[in-house]
Backbone as JSON, one array per atom type, in Angstrom:
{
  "sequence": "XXXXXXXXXXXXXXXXXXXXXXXXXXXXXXXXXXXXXXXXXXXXXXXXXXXXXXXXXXXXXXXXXXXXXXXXXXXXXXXXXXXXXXXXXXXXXXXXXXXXXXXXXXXXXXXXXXXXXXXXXXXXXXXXXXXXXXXXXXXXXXXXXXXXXXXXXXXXXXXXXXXXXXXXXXXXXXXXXXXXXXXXXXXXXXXXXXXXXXXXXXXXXXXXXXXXXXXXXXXXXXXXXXXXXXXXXXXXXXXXXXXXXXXXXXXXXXXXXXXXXXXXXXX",
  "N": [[147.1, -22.92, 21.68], [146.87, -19.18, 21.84], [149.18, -17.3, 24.04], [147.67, -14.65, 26.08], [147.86, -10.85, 25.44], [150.16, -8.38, 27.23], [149.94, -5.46, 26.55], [152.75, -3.24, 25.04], [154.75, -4.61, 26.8], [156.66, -6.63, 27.18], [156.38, -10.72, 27.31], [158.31, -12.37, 28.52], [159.87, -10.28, 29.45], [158.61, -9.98, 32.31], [159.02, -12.42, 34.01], [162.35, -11.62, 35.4], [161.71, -10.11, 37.34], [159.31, -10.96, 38.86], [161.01, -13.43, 39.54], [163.01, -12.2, 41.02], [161.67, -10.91, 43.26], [160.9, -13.81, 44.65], [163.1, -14.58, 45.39], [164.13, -12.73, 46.71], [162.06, -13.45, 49.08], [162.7, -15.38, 51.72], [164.29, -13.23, 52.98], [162.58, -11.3, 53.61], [160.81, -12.86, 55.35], [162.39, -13.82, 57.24], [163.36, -11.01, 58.44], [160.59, -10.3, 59.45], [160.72, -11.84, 61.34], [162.32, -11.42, 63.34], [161.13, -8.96, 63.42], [158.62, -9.84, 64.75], [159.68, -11.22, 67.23], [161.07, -9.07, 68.33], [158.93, -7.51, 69.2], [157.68, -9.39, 70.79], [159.78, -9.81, 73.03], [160.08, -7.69, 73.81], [157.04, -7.39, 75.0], [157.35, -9.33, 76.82], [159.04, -8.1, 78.41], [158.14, -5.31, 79.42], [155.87, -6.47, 80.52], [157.16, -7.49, 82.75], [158.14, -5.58, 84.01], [156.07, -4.22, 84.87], [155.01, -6.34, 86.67], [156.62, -5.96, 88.31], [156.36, -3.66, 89.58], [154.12, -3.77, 90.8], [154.94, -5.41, 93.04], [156.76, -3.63, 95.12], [154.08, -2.23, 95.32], [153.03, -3.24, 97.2], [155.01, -4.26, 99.44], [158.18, -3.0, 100.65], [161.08, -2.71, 98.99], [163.45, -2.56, 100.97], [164.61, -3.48, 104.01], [162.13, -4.32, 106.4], [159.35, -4.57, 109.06], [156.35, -5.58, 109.95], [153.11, -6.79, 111.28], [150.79, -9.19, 111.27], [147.62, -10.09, 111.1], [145.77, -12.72, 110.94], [142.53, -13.91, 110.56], [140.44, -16.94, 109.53], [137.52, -18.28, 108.1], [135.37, -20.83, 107.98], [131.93, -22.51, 106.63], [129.82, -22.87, 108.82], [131.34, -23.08, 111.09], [133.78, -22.26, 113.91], [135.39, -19.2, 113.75], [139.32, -18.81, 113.2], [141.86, -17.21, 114.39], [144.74, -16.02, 113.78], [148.27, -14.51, 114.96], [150.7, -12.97, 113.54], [154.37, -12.27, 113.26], [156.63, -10.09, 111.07], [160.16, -10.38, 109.85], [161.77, -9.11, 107.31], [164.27, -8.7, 104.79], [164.53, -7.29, 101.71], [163.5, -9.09, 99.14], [164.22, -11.65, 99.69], [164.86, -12.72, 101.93], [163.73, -13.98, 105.15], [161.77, -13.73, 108.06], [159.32, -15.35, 109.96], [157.17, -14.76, 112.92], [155.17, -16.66, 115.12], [152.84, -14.79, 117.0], [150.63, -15.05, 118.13], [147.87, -17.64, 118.42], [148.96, -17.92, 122.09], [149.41, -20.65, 123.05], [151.17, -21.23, 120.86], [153.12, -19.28, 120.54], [156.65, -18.73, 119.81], [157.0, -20.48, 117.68], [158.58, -20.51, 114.45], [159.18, -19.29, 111.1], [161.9, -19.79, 108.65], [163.22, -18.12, 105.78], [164.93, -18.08, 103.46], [166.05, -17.35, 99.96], [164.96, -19.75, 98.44], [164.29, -21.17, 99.81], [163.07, -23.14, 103.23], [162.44, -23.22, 106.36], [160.65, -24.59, 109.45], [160.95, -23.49, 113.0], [160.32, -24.88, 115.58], [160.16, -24.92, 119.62], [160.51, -27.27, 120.6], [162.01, -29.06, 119.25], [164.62, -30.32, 118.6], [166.36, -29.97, 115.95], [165.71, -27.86, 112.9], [162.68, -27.6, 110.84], [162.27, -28.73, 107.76], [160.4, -26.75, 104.6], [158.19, -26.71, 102.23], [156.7, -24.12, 100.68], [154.5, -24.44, 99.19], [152.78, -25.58, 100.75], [150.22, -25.34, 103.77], [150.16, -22.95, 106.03], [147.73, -21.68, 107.28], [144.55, -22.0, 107.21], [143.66, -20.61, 104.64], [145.94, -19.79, 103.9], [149.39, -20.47, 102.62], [152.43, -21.4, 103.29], [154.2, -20.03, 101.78], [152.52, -17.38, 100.74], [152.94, -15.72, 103.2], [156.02, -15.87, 104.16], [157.2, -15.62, 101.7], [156.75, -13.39, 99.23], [156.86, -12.47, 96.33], [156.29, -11.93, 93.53], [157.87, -10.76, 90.73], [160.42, -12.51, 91.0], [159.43, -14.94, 91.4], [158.23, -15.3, 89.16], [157.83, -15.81, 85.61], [156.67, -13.41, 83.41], [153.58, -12.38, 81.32], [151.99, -10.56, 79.42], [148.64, -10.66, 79.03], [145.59, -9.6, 78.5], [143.69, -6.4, 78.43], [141.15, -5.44, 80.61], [138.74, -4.13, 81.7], [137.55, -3.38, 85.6], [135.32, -2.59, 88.21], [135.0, 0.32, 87.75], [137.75, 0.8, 86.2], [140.7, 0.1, 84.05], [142.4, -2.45, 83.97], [145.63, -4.46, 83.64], [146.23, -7.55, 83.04], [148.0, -10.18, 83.54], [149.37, -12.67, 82.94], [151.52, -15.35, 85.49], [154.19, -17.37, 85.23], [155.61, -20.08, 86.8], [158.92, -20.01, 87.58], [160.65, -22.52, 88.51], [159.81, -25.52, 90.27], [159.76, -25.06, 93.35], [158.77, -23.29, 94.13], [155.61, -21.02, 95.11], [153.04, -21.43, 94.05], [152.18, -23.14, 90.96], [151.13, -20.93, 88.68], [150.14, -17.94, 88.32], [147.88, -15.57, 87.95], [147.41, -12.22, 87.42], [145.7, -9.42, 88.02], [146.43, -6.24, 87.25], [145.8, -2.23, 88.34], [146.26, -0.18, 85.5], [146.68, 2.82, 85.68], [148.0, 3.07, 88.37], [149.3, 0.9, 89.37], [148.62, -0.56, 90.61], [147.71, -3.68, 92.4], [144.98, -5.69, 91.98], [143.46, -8.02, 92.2], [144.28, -11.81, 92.53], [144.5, -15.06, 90.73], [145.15, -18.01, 91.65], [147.12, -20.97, 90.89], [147.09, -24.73, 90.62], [149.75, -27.13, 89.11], [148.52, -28.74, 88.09], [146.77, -26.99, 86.33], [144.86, -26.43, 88.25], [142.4, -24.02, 89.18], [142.99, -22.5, 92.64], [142.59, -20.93, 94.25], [141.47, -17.7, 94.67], [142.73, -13.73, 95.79], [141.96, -11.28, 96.64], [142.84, -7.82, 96.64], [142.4, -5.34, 98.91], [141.43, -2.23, 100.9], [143.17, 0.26, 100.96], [145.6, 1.93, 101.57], [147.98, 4.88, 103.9], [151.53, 3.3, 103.71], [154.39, 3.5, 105.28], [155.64, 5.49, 103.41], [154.22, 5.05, 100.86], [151.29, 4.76, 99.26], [149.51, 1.36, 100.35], [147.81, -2.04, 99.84], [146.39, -2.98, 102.73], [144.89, -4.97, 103.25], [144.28, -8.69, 102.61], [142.2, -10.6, 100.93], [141.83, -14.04, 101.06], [139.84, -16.57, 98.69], [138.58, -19.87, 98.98], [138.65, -21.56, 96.13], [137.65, -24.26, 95.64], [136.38, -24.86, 97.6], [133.11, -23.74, 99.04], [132.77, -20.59, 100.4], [134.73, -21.03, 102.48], [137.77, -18.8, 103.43], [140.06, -16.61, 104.52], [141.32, -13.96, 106.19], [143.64, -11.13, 105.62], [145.04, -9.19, 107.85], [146.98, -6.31, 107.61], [149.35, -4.65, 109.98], [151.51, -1.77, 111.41], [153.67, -1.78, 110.09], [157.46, -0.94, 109.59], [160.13, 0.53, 108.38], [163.02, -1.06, 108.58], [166.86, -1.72, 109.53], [167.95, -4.73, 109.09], [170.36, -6.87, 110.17], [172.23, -9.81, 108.07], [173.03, -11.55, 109.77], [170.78, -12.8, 111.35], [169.09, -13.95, 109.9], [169.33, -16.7, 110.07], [169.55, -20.79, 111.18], [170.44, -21.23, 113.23], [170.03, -18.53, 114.92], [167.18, -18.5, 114.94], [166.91, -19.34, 117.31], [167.31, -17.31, 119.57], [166.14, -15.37, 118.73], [163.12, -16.25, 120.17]],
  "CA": [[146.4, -21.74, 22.23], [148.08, -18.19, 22.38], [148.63, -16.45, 25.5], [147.13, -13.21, 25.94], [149.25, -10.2, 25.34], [150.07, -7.26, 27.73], [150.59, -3.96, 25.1], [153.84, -2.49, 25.53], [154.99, -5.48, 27.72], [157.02, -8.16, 26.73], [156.14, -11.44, 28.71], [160.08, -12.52, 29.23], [160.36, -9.2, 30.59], [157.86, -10.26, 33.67], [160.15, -13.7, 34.5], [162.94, -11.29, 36.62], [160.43, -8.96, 38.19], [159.06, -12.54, 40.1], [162.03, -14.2, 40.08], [163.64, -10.98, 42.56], [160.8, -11.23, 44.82], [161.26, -14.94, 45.17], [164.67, -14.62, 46.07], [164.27, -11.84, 48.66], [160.73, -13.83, 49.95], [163.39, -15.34, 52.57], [164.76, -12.11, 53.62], [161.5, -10.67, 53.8], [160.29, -13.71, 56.16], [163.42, -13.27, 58.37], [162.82, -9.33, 58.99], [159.27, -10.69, 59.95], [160.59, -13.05, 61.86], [163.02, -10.55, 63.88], [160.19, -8.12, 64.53], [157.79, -10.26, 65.54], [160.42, -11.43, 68.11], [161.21, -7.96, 69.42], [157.53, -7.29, 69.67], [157.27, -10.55, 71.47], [160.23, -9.78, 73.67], [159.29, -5.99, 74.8], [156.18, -7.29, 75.46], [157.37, -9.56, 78.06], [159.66, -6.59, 79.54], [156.84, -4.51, 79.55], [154.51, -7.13, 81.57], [157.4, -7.98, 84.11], [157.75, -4.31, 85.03], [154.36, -4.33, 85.91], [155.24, -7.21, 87.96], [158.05, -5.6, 89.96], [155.6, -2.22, 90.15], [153.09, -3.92, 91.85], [155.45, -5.64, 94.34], [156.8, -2.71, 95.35], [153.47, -1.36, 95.98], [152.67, -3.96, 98.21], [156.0, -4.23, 100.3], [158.78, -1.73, 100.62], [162.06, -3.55, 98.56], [164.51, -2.67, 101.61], [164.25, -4.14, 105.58], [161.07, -3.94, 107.06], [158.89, -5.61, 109.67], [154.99, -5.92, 110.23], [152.03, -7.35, 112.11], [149.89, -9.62, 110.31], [146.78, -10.74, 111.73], [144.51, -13.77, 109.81], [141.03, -14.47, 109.79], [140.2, -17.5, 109.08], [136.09, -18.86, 108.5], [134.17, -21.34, 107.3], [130.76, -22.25, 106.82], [129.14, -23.7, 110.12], [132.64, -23.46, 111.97], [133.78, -20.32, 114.91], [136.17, -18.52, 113.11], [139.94, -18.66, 113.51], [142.53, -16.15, 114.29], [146.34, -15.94, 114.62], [148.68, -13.05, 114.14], [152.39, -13.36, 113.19], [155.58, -10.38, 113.21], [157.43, -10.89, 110.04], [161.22, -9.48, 109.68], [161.77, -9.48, 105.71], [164.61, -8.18, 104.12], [164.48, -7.19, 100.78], [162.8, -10.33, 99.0], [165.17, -12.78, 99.82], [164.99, -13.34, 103.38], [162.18, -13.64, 105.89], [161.56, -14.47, 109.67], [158.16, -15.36, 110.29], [156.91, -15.83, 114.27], [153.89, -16.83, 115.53], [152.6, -14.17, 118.13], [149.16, -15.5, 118.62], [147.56, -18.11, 119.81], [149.84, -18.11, 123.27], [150.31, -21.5, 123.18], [152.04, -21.47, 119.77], [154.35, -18.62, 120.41], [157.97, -19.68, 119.58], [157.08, -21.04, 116.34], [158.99, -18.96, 113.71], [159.95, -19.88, 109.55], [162.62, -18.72, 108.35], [163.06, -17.97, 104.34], [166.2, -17.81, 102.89], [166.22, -18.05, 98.43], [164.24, -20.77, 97.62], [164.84, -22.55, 101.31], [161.95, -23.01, 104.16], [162.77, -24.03, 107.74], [159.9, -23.91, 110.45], [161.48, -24.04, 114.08], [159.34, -25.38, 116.86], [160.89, -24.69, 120.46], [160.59, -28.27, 121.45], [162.3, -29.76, 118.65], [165.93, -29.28, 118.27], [166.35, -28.95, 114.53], [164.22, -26.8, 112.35], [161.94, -28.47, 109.8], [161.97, -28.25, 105.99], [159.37, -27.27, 104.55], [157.94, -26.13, 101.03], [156.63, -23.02, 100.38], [152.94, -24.19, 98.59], [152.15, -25.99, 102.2], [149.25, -24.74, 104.13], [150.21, -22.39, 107.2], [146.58, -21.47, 108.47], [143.5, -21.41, 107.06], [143.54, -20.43, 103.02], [147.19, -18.78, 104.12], [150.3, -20.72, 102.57], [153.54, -20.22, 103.99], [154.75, -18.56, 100.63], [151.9, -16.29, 101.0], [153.6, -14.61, 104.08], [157.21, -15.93, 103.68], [158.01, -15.19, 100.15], [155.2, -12.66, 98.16], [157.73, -12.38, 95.62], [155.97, -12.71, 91.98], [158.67, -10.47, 90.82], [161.59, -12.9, 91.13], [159.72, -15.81, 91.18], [157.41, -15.94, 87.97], [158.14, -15.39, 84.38], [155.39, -12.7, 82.73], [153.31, -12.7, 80.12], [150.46, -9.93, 79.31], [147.35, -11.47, 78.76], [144.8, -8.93, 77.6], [143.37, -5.53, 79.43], [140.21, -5.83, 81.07], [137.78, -3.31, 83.17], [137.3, -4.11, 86.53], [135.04, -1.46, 89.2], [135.3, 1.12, 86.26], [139.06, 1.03, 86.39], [141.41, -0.06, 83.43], [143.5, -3.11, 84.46], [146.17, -5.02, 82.79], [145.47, -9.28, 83.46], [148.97, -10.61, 83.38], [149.92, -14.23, 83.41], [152.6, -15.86, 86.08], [154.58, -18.77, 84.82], [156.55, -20.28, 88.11], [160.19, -20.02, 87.23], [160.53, -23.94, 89.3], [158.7, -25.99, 91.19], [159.45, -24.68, 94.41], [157.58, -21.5, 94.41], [154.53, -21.31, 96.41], [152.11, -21.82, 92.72], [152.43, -23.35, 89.28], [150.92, -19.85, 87.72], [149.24, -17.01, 88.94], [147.05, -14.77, 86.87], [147.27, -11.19, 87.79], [144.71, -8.16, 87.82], [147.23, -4.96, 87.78], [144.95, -1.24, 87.45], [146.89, 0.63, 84.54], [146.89, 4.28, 86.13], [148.99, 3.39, 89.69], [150.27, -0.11, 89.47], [147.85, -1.19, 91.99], [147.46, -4.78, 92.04], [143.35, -5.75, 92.34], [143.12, -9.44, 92.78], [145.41, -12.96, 91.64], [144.02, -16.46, 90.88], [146.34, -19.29, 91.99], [146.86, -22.33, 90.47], [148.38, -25.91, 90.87], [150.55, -27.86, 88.84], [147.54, -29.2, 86.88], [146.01, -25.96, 85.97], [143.56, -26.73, 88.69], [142.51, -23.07, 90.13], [143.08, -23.15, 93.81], [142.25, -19.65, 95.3], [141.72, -16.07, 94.78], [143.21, -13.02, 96.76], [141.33, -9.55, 96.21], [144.07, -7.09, 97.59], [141.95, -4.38, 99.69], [141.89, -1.21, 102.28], [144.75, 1.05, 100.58], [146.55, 3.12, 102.93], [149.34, 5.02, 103.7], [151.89, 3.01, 104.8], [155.94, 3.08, 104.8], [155.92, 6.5, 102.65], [153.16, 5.28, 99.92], [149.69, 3.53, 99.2], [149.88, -0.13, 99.86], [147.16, -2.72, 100.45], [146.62, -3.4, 103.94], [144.12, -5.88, 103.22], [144.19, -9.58, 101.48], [141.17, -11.67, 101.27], [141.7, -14.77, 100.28], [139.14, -17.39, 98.96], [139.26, -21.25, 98.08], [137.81, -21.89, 95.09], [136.58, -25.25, 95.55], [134.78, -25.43, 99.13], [132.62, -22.33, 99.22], [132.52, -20.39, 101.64], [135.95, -20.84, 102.78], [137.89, -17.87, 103.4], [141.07, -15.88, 105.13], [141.58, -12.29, 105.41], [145.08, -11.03, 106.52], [145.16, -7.9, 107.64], [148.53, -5.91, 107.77], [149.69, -3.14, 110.04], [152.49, -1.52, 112.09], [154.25, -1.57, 109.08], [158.11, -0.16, 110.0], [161.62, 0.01, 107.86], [164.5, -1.83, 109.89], [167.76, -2.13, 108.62], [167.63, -6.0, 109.48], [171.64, -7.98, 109.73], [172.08, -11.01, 107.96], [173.26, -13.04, 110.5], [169.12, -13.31, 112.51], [168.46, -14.86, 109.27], [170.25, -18.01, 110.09], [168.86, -21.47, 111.71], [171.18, -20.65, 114.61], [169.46, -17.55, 115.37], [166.6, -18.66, 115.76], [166.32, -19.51, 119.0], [167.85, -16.54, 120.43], [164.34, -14.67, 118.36], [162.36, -16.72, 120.86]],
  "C": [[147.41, -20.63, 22.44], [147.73, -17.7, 23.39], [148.15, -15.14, 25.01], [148.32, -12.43, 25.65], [149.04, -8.99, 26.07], [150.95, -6.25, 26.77], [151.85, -3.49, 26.03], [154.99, -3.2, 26.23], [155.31, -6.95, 26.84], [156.74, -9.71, 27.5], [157.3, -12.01, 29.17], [160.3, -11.2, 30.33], [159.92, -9.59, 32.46], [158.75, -10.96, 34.62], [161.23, -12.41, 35.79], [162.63, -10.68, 37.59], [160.37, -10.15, 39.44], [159.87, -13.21, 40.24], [162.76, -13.02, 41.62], [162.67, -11.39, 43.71], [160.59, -12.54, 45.41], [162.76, -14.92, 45.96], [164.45, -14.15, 46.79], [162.75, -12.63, 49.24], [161.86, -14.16, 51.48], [164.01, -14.62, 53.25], [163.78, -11.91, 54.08], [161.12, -11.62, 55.23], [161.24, -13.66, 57.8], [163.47, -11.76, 58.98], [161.75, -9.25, 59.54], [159.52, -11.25, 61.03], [161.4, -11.89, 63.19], [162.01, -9.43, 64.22], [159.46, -8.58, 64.92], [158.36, -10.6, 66.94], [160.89, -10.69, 69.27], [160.33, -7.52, 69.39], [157.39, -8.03, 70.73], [157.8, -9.78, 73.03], [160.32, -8.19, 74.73], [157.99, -6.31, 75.21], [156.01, -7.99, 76.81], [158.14, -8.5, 78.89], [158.6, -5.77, 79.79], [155.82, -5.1, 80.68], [155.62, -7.43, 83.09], [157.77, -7.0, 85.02], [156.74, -4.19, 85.37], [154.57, -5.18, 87.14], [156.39, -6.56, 89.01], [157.12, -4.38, 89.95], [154.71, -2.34, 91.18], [153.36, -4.6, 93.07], [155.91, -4.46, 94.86], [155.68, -1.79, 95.78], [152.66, -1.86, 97.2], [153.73, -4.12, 99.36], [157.28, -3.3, 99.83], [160.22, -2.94, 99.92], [163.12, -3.41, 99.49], [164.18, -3.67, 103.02], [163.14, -3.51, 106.01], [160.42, -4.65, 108.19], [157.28, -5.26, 109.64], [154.19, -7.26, 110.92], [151.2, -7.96, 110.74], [148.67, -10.44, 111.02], [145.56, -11.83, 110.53], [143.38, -14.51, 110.8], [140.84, -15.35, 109.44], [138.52, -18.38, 109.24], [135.92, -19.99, 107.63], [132.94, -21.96, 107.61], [130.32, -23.43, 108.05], [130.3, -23.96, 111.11], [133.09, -21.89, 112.85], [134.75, -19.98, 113.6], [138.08, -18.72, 113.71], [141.11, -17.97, 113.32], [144.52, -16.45, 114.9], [146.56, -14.37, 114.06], [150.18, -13.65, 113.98], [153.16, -11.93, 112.71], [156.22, -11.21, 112.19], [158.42, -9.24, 109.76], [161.33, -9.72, 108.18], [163.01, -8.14, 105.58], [164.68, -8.47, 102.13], [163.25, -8.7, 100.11], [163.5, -12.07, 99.03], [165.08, -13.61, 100.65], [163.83, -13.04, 104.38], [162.56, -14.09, 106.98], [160.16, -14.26, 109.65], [157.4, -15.81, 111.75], [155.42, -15.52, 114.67], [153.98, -15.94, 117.15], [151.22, -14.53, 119.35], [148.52, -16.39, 117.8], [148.83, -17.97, 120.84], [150.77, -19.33, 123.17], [151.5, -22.05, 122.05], [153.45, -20.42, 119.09], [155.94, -19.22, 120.42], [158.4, -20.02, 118.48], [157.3, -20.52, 115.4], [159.09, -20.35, 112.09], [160.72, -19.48, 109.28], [162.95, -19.3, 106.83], [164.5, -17.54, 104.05], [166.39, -17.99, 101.04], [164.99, -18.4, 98.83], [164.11, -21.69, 98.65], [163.42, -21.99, 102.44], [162.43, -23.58, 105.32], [161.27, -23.2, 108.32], [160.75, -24.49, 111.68], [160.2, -24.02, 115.09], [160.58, -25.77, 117.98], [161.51, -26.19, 121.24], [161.24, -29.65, 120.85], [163.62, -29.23, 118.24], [166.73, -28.84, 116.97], [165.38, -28.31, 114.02], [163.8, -27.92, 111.16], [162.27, -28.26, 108.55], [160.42, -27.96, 105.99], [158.9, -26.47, 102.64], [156.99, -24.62, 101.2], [154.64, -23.23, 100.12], [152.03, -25.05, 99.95], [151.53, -24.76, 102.77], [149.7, -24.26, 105.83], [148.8, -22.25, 107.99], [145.69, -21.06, 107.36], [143.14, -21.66, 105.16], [145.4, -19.91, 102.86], [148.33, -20.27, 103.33], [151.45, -20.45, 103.2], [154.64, -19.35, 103.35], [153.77, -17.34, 101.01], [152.52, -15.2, 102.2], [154.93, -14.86, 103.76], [157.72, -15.21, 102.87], [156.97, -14.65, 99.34], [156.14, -12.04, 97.83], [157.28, -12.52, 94.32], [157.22, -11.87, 91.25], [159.86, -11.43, 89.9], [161.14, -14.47, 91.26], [158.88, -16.75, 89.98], [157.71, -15.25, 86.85], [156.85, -14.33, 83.57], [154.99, -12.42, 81.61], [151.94, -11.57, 80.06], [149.7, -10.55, 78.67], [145.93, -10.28, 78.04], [144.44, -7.47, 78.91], [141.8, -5.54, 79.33], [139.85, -4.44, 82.44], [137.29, -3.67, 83.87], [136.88, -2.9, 87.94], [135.29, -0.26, 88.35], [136.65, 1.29, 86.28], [139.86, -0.12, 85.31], [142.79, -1.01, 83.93], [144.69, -3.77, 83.07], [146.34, -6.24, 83.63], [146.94, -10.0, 82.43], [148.87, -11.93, 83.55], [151.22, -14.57, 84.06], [152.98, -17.04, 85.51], [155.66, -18.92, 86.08], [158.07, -20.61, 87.16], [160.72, -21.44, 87.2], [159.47, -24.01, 90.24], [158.67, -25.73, 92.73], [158.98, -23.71, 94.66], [156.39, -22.2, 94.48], [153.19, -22.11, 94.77], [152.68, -21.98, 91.46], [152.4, -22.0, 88.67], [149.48, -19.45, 88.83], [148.65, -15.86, 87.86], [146.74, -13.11, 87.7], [146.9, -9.97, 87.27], [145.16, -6.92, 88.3], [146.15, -3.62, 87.48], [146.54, -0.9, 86.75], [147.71, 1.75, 85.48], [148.05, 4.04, 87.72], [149.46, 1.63, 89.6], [149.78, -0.97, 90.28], [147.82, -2.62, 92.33], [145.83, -5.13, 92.64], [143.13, -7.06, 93.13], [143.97, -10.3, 91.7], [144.25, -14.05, 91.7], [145.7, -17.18, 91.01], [145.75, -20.35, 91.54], [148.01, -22.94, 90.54], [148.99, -26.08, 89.71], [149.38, -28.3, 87.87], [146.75, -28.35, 86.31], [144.9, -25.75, 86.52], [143.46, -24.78, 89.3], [142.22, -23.13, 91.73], [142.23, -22.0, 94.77], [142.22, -18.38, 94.49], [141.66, -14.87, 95.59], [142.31, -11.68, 96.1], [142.5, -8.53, 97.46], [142.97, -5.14, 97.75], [142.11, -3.1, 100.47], [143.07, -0.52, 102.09], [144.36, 1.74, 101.73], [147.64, 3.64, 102.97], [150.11, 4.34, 104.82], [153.45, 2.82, 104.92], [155.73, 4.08, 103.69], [155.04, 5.68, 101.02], [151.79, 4.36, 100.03], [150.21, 2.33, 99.36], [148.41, -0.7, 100.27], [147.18, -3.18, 101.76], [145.86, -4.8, 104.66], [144.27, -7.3, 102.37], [143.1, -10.67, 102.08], [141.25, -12.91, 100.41], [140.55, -16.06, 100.22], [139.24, -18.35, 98.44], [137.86, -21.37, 96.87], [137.56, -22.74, 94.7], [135.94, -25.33, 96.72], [134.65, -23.86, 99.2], [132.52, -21.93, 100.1], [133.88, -20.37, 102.81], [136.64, -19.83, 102.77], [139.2, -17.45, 104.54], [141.5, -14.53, 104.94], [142.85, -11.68, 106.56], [145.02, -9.57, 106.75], [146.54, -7.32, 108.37], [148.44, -4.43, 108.99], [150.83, -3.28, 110.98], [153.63, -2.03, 111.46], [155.92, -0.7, 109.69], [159.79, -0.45, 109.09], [162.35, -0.25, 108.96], [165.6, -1.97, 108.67], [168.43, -3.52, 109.43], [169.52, -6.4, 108.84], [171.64, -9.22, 109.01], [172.15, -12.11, 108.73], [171.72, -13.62, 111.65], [168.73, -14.03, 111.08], [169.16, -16.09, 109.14], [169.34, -19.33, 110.99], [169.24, -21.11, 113.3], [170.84, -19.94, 115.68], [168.45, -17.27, 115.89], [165.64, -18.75, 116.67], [166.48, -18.38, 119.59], [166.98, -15.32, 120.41], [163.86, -14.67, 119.35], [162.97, -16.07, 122.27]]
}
């Protein structure tokens, strides 16, 4: 059988034409391979500034202190309330003390890294304690301690999504280790101010545990922040904690009150 014939066109000639583009296919695949990579990798820079925009618009990144009062209901039960003063510098370090109920004044945490102590007045060392443990209610004691996503989850943009007619961007948390307060948190930033809307939390098994709707902007510490967080469990309905923030004030806070040492001398 003869082959066909292209006029003008020798068919040897063809052979180095496709042989070249075989040879460079491997270049070609590697230049692919290298921008898909710095696509990849601006896209996580891109999602974890979001994540440090929206801490920042929730707490001030130098020394501060605040009032935190929680809410806590559920269904067919009174309601219960504490409040707690929390010293925080930067995101590193925390003091957390119980102001109310009366009889539980004394009782402070203190946050150092990746480290948890609770001191109780009647016990002469301080406790360990983890971070994804349950302080009061729906409350963790990362949730006040350490509200750090920031510094302590890896980010990943997930897709953008309208939410109250407003243009968010629906980030994914990956926990850096296992001592941070959640496996992965899923976060609902708006676009236009950095706002943060609402998180889902989840365990270790991808179970979802809770979600926070972040509420009641205000001015507070020289810009908008949430003054509100409602959080709800998302397996017993009806369950519920709502923290509400104020008396908000920069301090330029020493290191040495963040010590176990110290304290007592709080109390």
């Amino acid at each position: 059988m003869n082959l066909p014939v292209i006029p003008g066109v020798a068919f040897n000639a063809l052979a180095p034409t496709v042989g070249s583009v075989f040879m460079r296919l491997p270049m070609l695949i590697a230049v692919c391979g290298i921008v898909f990579a710095s696509a990849h990798a601006a896209e996580e820079v891109s999602a974890q500034k979001m994540v440090e925009a929206a801490d920042e618009v929730r707490f001030p990144k130098g020394g501060f202190e605040v009032d935190i009062h929680v809410t806590s209901s559920s269904p067919g039960e009174d309601q219960e309330a504490r409040t707690y003063h929390v010293l925080s510098q930067g995101n590193e370090k925390s003091i957390v003390q119980v102001t109310e109920p009366a009889a539980e004044r004394g009782q402070s945490l203190l946050m150092r890294g990746r480290d948890l102590w609770m001191y109780l007045p009647d016990v002469s060392q301080p406790i360990r304690l983890s971070f994804s443990q349950r302080l009061t209610g729906q409350v963790a004691n990362g949730d006040i301690a350490r509200a750090n996503f920031s510094g302590d989850y890896e980010a990943k943009w997930l897709r953008a999504e309208t939410v109250d007619n407003q243009e968010c961007n629906v980030l994914e948390l990956t926990a850096s280790d296992r001592s941070v307060t959640y496996s992965k948190v899923v976060l609902w930033v708006r676009k236009a101010s950095n706002y943060p809307y609402k998180a889902e939390f989840y365990s270790l098994s991808d179970r979802l545990l809770k979600t926070a709707w972040y509420e009641n902007y205000q001015q507070m510490q020289g810009r908008i922040r949430p003054t509100r967080i409602v959080l709800k469990d998302a397996v017993k309905k009806g369950e519920q904690s709502v923290l509400d923030y104020s008396n908000m004030q920069m301090r330029d806070l020493p290191d040495r009150i963040f010590t176990k040492s110290y304290l007592q001398r709080l109390n």
